[in-house]
N, C-alpha and C positions, 0 to 999 in steps of 0.2 A: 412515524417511521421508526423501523428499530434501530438499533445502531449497531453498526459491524462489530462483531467479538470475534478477532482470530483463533483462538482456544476453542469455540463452540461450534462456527462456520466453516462450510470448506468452500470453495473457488465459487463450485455451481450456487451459492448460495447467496453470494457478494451484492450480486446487482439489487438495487431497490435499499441497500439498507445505507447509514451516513454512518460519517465520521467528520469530526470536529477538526479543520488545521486552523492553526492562529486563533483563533477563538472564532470561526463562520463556518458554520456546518455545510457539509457538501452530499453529496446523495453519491452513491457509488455504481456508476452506470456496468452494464454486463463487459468482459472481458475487450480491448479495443488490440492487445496481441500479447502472442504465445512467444517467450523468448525461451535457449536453453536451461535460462538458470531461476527465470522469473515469470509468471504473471503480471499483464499490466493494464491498469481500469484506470477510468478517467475519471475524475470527481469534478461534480458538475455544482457552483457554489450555488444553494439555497437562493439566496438573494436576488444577485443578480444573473444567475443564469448563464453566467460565464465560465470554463475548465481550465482555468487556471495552474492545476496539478495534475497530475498523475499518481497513480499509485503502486510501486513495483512489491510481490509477496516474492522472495524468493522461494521454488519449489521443493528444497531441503526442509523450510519448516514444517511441513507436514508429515515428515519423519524425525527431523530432528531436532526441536526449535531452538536447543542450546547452541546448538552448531552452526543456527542459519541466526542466534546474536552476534554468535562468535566473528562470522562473517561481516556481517554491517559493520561491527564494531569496525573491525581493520581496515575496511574497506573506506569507514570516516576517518580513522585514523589518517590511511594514505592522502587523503582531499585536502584535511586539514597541514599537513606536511606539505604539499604540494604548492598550500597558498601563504606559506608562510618564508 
């Protein structure tokens, strides 16, 4: 399987390919829902066949991917603030 490259793939292209979290590769099943600000795909672990994850792209990246770091960034920022 190939492995998802944001930079290369767009949305429709997601499904079928992996991505590595934690170190257990998971397969990237087709879109599971259409949010305002995001796409969001389940990732289904390799192994055991469990979905464990999700996976949200925010839909700015694909026009703007500085701006959709920019975003996560603060958006981690706020979480990390919040639990602190």
């Amino acid at each position: 399987m190939e492995t998802l490259d944001l930079q290369r793939h767009m949305p429709p292209e997601y499904a079928g390919k992996v991505v590595t979290v934690n170190g257990c590769t998971h397969e990237v099943v087709p879109h599971i829902a259409t949010r305002s600000k995001y796409i969001v795909h389940a990732l289904i672990n390799q192994r055991s066949g469990l979905s464990p994850h999700v996976m949200k792209v925010r839909k700015i990246f694909y026009t703007d991917p500085k701006a959709a770091r920019t975003e996560s960034l603060t958006t981690a920022e706020a979480v990390i603030q919040g639990l602190s």
